[in-house]
C-alpha positions as CSV (number, residue, x, y, z in Angstrom):
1,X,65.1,59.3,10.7
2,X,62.0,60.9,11.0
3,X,62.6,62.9,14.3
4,X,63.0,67.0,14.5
5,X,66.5,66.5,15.2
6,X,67.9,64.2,12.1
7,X,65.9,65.8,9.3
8,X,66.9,63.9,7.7
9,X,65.8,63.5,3.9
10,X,65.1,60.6,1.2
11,X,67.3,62.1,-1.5
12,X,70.8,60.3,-0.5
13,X,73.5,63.2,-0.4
14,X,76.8,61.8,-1.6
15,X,80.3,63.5,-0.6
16,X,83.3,62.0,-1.7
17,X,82.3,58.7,-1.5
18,X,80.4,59.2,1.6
19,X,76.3,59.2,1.6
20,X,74.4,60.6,4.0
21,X,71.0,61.1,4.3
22,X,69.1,63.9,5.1
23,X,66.0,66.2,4.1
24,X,67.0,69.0,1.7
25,X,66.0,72.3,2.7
26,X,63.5,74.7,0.9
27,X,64.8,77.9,-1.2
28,X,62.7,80.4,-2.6
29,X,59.2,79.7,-0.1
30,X,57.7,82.5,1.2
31,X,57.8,82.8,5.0
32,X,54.3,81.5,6.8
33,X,51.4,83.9,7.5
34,X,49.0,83.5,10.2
35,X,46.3,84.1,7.7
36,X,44.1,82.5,5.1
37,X,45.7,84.1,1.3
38,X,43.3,84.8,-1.4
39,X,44.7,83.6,-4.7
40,X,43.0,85.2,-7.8
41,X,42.0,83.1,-10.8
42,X,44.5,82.9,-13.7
43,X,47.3,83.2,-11.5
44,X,48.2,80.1,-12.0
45,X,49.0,78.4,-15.1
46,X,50.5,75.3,-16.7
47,X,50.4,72.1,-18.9
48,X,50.1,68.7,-18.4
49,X,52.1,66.4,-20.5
50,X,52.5,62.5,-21.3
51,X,56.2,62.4,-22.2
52,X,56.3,64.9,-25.3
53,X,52.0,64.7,-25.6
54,X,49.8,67.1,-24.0
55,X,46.9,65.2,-22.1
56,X,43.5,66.4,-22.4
57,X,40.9,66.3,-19.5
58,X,43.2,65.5,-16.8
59,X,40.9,66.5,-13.2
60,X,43.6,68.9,-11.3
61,X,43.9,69.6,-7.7
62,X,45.7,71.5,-5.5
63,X,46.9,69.6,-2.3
64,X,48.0,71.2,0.9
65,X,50.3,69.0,3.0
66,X,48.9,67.7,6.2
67,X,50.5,68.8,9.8
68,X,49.3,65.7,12.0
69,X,51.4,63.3,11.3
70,X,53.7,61.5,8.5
71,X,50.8,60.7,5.8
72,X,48.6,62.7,7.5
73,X,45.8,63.8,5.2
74,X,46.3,66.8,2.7
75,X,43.2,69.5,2.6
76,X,42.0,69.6,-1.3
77,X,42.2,73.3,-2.1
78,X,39.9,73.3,-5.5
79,X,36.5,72.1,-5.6
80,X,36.3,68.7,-7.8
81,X,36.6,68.2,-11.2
82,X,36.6,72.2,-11.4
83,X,40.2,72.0,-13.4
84,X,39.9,70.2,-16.9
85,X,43.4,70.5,-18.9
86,X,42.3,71.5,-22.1
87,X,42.8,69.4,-25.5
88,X,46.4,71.1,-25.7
89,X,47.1,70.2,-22.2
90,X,46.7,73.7,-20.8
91,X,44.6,74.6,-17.7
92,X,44.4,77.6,-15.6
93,X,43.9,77.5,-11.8
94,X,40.6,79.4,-10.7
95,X,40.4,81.7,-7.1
96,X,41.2,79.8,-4.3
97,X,42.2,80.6,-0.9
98,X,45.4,79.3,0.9
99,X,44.8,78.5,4.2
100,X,46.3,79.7,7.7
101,X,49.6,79.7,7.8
102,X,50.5,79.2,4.1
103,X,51.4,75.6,3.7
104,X,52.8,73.9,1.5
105,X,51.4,72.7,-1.4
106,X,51.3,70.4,-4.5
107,X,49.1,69.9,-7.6
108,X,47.8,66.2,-8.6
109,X,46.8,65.3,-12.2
110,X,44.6,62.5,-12.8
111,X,43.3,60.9,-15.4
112,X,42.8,62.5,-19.0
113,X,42.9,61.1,-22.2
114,X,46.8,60.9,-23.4
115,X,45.7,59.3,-26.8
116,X,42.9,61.2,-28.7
117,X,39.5,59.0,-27.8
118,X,41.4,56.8,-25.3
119,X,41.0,57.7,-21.4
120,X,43.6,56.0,-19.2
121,X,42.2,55.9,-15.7
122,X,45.6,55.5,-14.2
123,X,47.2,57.9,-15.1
124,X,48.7,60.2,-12.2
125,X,51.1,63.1,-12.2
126,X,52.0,65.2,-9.8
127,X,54.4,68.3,-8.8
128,X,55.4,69.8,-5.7
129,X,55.2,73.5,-5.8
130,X,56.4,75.5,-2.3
131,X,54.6,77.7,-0.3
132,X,50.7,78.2,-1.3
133,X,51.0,81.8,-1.5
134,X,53.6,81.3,-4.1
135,X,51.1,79.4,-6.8
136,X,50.9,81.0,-9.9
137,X,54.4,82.6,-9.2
138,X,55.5,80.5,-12.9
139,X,54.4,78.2,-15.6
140,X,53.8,75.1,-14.3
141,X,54.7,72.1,-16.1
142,X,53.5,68.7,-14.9
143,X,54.9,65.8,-16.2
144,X,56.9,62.6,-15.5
145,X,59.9,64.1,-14.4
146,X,58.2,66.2,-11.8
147,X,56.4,63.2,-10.6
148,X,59.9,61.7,-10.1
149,X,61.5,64.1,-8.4
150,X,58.5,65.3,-6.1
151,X,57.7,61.4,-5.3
152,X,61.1,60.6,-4.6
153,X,61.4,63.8,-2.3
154,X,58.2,63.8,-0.6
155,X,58.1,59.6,-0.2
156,X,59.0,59.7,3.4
157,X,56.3,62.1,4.2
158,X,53.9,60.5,1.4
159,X,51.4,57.4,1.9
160,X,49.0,57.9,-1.1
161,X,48.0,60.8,-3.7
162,X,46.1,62.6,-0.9
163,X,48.4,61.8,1.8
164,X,51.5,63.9,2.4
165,X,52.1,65.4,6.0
166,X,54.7,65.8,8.7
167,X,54.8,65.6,12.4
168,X,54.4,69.0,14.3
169,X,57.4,68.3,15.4
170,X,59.1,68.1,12.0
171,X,57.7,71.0,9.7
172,X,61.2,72.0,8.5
173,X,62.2,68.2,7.2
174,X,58.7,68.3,4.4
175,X,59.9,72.3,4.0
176,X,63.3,70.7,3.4
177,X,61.9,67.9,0.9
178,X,60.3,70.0,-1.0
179,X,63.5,72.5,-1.8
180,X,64.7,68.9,-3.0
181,X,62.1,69.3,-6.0
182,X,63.3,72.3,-7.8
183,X,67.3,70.4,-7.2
184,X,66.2,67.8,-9.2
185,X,63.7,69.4,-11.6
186,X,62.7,72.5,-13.3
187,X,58.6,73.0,-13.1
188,X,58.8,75.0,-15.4
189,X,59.5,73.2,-18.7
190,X,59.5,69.3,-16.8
191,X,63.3,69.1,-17.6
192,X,65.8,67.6,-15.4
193,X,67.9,69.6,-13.4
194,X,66.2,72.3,-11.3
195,X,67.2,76.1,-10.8
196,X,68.0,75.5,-7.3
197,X,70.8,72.8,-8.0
198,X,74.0,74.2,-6.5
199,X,76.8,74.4,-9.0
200,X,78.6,72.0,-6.7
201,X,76.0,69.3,-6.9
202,X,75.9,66.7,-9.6
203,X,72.1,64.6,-10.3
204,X,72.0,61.0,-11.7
205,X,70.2,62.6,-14.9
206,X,70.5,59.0,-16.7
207,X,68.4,57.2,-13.7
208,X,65.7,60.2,-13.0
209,X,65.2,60.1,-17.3
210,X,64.4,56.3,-17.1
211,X,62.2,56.3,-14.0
212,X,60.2,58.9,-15.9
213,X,60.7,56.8,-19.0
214,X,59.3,53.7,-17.1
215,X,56.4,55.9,-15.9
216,X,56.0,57.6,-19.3
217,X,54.7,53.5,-20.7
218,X,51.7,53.6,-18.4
219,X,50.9,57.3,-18.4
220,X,50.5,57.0,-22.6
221,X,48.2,54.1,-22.6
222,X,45.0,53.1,-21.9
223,X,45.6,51.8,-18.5
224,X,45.3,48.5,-17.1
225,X,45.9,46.3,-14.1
226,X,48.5,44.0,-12.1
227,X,46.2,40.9,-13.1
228,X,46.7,41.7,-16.7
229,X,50.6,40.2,-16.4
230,X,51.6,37.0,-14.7
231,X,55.0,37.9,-14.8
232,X,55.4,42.0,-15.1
233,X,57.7,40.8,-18.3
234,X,56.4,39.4,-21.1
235,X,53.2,39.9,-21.5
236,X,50.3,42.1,-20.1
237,X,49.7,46.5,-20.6
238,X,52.4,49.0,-19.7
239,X,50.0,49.8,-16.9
240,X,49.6,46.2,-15.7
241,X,53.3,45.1,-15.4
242,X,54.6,48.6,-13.6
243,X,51.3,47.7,-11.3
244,X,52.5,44.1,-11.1
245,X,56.7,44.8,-10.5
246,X,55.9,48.0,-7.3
247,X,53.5,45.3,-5.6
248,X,53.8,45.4,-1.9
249,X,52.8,42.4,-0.5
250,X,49.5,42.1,-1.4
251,X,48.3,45.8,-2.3
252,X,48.9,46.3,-6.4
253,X,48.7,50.3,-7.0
254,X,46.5,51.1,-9.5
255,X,47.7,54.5,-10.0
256,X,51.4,56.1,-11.5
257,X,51.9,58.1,-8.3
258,X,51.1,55.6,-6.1
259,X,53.6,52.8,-8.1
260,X,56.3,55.6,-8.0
261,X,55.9,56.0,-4.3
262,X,56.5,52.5,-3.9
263,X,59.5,52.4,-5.7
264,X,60.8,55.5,-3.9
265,X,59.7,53.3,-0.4
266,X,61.1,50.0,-2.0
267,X,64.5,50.7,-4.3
268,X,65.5,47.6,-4.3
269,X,62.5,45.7,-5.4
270,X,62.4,44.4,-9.2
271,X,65.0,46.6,-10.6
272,X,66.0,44.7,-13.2
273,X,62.8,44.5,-14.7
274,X,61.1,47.6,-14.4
275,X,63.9,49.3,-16.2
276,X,63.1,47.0,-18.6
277,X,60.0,48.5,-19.0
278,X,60.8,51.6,-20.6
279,X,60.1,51.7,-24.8
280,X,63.2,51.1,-27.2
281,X,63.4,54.6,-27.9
282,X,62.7,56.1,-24.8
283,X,60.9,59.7,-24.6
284,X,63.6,61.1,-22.1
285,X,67.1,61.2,-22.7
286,X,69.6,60.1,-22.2
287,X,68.5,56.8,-20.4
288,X,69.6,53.9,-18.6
289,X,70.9,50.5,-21.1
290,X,67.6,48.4,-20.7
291,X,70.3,45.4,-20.1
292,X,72.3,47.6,-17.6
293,X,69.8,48.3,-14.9
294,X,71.3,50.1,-11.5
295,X,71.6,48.4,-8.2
296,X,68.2,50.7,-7.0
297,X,66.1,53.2,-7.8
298,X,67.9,55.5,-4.8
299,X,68.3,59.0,-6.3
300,X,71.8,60.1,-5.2
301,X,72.7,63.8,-5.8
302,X,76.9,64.5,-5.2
303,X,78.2,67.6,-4.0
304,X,81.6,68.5,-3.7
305,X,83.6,71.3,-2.2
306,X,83.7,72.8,1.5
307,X,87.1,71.0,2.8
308,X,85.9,67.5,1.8
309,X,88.6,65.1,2.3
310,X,88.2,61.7,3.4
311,X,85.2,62.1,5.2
312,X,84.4,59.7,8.3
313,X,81.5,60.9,9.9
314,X,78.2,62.7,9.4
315,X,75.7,64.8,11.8
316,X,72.9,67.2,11.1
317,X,71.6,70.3,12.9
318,X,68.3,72.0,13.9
319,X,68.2,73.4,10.3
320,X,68.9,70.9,8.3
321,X,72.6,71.7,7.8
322,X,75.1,68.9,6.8
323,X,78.4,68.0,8.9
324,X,81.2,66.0,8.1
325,X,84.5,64.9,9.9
326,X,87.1,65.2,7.5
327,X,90.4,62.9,8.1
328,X,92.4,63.5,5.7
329,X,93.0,67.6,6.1
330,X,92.0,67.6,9.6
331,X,89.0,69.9,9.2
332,X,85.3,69.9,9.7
333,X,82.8,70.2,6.5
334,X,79.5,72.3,6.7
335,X,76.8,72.1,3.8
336,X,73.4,73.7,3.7
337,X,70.2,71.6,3.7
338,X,70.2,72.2,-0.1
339,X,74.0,71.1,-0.6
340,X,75.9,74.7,-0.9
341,X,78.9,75.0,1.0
342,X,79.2,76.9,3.8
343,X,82.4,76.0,4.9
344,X,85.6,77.2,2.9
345,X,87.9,75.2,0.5
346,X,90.0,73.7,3.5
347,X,86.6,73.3,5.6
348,X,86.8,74.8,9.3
349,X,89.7,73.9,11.2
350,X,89.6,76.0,14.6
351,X,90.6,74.1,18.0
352,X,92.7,72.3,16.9
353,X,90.5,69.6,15.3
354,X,93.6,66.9,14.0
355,X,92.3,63.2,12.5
356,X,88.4,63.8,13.4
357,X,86.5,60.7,13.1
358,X,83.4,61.6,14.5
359,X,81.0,64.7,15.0
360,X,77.7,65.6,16.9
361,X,76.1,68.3,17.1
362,X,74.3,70.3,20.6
363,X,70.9,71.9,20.9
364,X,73.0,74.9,20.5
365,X,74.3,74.3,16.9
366,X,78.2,73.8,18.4
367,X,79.7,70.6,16.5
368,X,81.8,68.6,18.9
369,X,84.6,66.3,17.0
370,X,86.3,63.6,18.1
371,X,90.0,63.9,17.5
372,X,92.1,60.7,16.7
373,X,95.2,62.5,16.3
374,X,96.2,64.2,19.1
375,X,93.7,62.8,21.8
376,X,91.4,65.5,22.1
377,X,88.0,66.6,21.6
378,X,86.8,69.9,20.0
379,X,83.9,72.2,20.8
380,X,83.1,74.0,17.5
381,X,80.9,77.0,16.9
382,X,77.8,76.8,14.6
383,X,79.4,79.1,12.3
384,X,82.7,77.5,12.3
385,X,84.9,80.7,13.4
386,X,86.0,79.0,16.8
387,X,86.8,76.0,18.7
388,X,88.1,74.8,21.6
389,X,90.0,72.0,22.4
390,X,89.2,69.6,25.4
391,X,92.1,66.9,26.4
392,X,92.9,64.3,29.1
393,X,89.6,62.5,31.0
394,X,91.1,59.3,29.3
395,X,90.8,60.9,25.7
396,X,92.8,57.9,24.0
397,X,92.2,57.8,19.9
398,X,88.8,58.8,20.1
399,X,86.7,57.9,17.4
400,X,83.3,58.0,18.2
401,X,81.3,61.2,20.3
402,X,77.4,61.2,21.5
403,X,75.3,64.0,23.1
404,X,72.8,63.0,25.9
405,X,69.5,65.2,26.2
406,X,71.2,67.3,29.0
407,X,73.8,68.0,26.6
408,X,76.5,65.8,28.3
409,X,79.3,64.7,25.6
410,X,79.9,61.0,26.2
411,X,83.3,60.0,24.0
412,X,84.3,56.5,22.8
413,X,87.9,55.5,22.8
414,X,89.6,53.1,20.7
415,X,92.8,52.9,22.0
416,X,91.5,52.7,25.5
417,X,88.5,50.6,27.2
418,X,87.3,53.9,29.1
419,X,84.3,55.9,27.6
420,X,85.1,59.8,28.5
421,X,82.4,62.2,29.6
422,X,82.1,65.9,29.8
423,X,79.7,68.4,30.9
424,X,78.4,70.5,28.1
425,X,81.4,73.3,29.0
426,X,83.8,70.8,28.1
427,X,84.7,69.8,32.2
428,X,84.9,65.6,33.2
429,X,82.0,64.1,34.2
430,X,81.9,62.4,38.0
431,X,84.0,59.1,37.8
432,X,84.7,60.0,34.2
433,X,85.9,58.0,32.5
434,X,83.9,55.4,32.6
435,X,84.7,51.7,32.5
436,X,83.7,48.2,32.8
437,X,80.7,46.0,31.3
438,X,83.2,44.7,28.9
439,X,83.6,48.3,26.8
440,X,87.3,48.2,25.1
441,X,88.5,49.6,21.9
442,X,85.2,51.6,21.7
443,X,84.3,52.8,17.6
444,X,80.9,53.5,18.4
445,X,78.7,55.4,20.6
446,X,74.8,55.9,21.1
447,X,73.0,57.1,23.8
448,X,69.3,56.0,25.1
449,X,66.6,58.9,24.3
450,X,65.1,57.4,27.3
């Protein structure tokens, strides 16, 4: 899901009922210069924080995301060890320079002393912050809960602390990930919920609370190890059995960022007992029952609105928008990469679209549904104002619908053993439809990049 085409992003999107992943897309970042951006000292301001503590002599830097690849390396921005939060916590960020064309960036906190005389080596916070120009722009507030929600969002771009890039042919899916941060927390005060969380959207506040929670044992301790547990339960440091529980294979992180990562990469692994990990009177509320744990750490965010109705299919364009087939009104869905709805109450219903079970979208931004209803297919503008209908070419109860590379609509039938295809202008295909190799009752369609 990595491709320019999917952007697809590693926050799951949930609407009514259905999930559907995708990359979120950025609000609020300034647009990209072709210039290096002087950024004066005190700009840029903030805390670090341990849960409700302020951790002293945590070594800042500023991070800009890497363009060569997913991983790639991330250019340091402050010289090292420059930045030293301050016995309350506080640091300011000194002059730096953004470089050409005004990436991305994100600041790294690491080490410190959370406890007064005790340094915890392990320690590792971290919050994604938009645009470089834009640093300094507001308070900044590093904490668990920013770790979680800029781990979780950046984690399929991420493969350390210093590693966080995209393809060059994917620089809107990291712009869209990192629009995903401010959804799912404010950077400002390191609270839950971000400013740019649509009204329609609902977070999983109880499951980010408790990842930060299970974070929050490590980052207040002394540190430790994954050979100081056996078991990641019963005995061993805070440190030692999150290290110990987000093994992969046989690399043991030895950092919070990097554990968090892992659990973003693996949901599934050990969830019962890391969200056992958490104290008895956890630091952010309200939290997960230690007995009840989820089925994975996935962080779903729900919107609603924009014609949903028994949703059957999902496609996304160019910019990250979201589309969905809607059966049970007969209409078309269209959400933003940051989960507003762009499509009204009763969705987008021009040409005729009638029991649509699947959609794909053209290099053009036209959605093309399949129409179970009334045999047809349906060639729908990117903004949803018009749509034409497409019928016969052995349209029987289509139900799937696939775009080839020279834009070609191939449709799948499931009341017929024929696959129809049409030019992009809606005309058949030569000897369309197409038959044989033991196709019948077709629900699904994909075609070969190649």
């Amino acid at each position: 899901m990595r491709d320019s085409q999917s952007k697809a992003r590693p926050f799951y999107m949930a609407l009514s009922g259905l999930a559907a992943l995708f990359m979120s897309g950025c609000n609020g970042l300034a647009p990209n210069t072709t210039v290096q951006v002087p950024v004066l000292s005190g700009k840029a301001t903030g805390r670090v924080m341990g849960g409700q503590q302020p951790v002293a002599n945590v070594a800042l830097q500023l991070y800009a995301v890497g363009s060569s690849g997913y991983g790639s390396a991330a250019t340091p921005l402050l010289t090292p060890n420059s930045v030293m939060t301050t016995p309350s916590g506080n640091f300011t960020i000194p002059s730096f320079t953004c470089p050409v064309g005004n990436p991305l960036v994100y600041l790294v906190g690491t080490g410190g002393q959370p406890i007064t005389g005790v340094t915890n080596g392990n320690l590792a916070l971290m919050v994604g912050l938009g645009n470089c120009s834009t640093v300094g722009s507001a308070f900044i507030d590093m904490n668990e809960v920013t770790t979680v929600a800029s781990v979780w969002a950046l984690a399929p771009f991420m493969t350390g602390i210093a590693n966080v890039g995209t393809s060059a042919t994917n620089p809107t899916g990291l712009v869209n990930a990192f629009a995903a941060i401010n959804e799912v927390a404010n950077t400002t005060n390191g609270a839950v919920s971000g400013p740019s969380l649509p009204g329609n959207a609902t977070l999983p506040a109880t499951e980010i609370n408790t990842l930060a929670d299970i974070l929050e044992q490590c980052v207040n301790s002394g540190g430790g190890s994954a050979s100081d547990t056996t078991d990641g339960v019963t005995n061993g440091t805070g440190c030692g059995k999150l290290f110990y529980l987000t093994t992969i294979g046989s690399s043991s992180p030895t950092d919070t960022i990097t554990a968090a990562m892992n659990m973003a990469q693996n949901p599934g692994q050990n969830v019962a007992n890391l969200n056992k990990l958490r104290s008895n009177s956890p630091v952010f509320q309200p939290a997960m029952n230690v007995n009840s744990p989820p089925t994975d750490w996935t962080i779903a965010i729900n919107y609603t609105g924009g014609g949903l109705n028994a949703p059957q299919s999902v496609a996304v364009d160019q910019s990250g928008n979201v589309w969905l087939a809607n059966s049970g009104n007969s209409s078309v869905s269209k959400f933003s990469a940051t989960g507003s709805a762009i499509s009204g109450s009763s969705g987008f219903t021009a040409g005729s679209i009638n029991v649509p079970y699947a959609i794909a979208i053209d290099q053009s931004g036209n959605a093309w549904i399949a129409n179970s209803g009334n045999n047809t297919i349906t060639k729908l503008s990117a903004d949803g104002s018009t749509g034409t209908a497409f019928s016969n070419n052995g349209l029987s109860a289509p139900k799937s619908i696939a775009i080839d590379a020279s834009g070609n609509i191939f449709v799948g039938n499931s009341s017929s053993a024929g696959i129809s295809g049409f030019t992009s202008a809606g005309a058949p295909l030569t000897n369309s439809p197409f038959t044989g190799g033991g196709s019948t009752s077709t629900t699904a369609i994909a075609i070969n990049p190649k």
